[in-house]
C-alpha positions as CSV (number, residue, x, y, z in Angstrom):
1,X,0.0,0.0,0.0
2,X,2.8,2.3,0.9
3,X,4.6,1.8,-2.7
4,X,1.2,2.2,-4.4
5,X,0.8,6.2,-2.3
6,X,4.9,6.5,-2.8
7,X,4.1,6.1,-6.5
8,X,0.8,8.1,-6.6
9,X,3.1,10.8,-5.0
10,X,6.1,10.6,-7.6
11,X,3.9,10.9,-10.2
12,X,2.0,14.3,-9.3
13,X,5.6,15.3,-8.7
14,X,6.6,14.7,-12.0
15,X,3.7,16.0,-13.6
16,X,4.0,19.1,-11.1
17,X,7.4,19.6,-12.5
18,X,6.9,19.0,-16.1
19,X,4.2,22.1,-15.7
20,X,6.5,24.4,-13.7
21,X,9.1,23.8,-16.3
22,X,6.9,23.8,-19.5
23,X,7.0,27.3,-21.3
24,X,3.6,28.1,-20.7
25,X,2.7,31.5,-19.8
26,X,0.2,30.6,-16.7
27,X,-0.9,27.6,-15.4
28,X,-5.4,27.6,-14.8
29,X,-6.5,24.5,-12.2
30,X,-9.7,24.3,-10.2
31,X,-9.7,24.0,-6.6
32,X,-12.3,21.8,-4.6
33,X,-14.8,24.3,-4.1
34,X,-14.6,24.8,-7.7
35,X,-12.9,28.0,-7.6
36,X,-10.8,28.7,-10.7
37,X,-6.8,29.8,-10.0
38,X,-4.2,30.9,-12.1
39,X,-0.5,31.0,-11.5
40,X,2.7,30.1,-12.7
41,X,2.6,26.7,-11.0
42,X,0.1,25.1,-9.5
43,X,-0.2,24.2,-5.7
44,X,2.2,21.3,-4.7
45,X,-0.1,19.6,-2.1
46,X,-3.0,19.0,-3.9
47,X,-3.5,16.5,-7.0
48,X,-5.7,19.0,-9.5
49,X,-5.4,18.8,-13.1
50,X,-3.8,22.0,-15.0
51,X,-4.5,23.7,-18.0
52,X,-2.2,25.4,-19.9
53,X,-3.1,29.0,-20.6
54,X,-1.0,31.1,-22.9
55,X,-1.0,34.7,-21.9
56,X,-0.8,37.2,-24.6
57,X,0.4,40.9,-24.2
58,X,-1.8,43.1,-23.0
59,X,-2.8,46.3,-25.0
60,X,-0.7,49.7,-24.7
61,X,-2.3,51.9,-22.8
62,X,-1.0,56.1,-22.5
63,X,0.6,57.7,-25.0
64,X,3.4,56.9,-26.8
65,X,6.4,59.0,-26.6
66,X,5.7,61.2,-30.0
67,X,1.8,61.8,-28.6
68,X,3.9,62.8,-25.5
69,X,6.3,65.1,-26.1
70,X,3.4,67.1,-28.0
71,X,1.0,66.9,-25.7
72,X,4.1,68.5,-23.8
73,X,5.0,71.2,-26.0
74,X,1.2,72.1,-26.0
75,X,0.8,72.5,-22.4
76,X,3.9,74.8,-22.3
77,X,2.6,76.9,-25.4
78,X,-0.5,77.2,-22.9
79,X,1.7,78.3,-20.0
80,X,3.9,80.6,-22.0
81,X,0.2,82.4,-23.6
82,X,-1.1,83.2,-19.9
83,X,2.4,84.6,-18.5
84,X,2.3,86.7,-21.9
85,X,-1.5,88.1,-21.0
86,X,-0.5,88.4,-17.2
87,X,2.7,90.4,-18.4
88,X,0.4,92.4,-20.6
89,X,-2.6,92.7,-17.9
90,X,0.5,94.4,-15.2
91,X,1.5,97.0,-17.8
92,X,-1.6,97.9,-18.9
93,X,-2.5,98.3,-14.6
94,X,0.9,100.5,-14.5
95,X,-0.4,103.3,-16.9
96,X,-1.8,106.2,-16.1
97,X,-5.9,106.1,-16.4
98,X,-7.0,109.5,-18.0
99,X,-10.7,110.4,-19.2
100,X,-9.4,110.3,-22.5
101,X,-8.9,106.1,-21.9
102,X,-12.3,105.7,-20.6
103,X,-14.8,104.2,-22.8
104,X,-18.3,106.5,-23.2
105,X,-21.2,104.6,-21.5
106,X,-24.4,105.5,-21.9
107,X,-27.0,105.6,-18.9
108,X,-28.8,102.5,-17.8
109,X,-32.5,102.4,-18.8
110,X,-35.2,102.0,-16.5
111,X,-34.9,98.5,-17.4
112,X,-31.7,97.6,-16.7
113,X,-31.7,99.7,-13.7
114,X,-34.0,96.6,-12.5
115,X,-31.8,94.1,-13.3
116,X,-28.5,96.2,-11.5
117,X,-30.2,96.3,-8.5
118,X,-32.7,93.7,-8.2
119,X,-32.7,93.8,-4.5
120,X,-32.5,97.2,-3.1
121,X,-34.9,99.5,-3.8
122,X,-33.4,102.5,-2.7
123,X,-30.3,101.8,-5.1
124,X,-33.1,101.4,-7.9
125,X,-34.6,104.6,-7.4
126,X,-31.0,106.3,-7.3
127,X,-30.1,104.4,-10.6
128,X,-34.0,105.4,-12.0
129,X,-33.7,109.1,-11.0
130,X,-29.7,109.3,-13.0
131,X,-31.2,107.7,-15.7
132,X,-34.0,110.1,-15.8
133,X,-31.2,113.5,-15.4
134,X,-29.4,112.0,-17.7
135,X,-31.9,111.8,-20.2
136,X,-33.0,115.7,-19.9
């Protein structure tokens, strides 16, 4: 009986070792609760029976280093634009502000007096009333 388990026992190592030495990728077996594993060998204690499974190279994923270096160049283009309108916002803040600079506005209607102070009455009527003088 001994010889018959010593045998049983050489054999699952042999056939344990031809996996783990085989050229396959992975190695898929199924477990007694019927759970399916994968790994490059399979366990050593247990008799299960294997299955070969040839794993094949996953896709790329990212950019590649072309798609890279311009997605860099763009993001530095972008960086270099908003220092150039800071740069330009600052100097434009330095000069002097004369009435000559100022833009003519027109007075607010009655109308968009409303919607300039849709809350406060009193600011309303002050916006209404210059609207009115400005209008005479």
């Amino acid at each position: 009986m001994k010889r018959q388990y010593w045998a049983l026992g050489l054999a699952l190592a042999l056939s344990n070792v031809d996996v783990s030495q085989s050229y396959a990728d992975a190695v898929k077996w199924v477990d007694e609760k019927g759970r399916v594993h994968f790994g490059d060998r399979p366990p050593a204690n247990t008799a299960v029976e294997t299955e070969i499974v040839e794993l094949k190279e996953a896709p790329k994923l990212g950019l590649t280093s072309e798609e890279l270096n311009e997605q860099r160049k763009r993001v530095n283009d972008y960086r270099a634009e908003l220092r150039r309108q800071e740069v330009e916002r600052e100097q434009a803040s330095r000069l002097p502000r004369t009435d000559e600079h100022k833009p003519a506005t027109t007075p607010p209607t009655r109308e968009e007096c409303a919607m300039l102070h849709p809350n406060k009455t009193k600011d309303r009527v002050e916006c209404f009333r210059e609207a009115e003088q400005d209008m005479h």
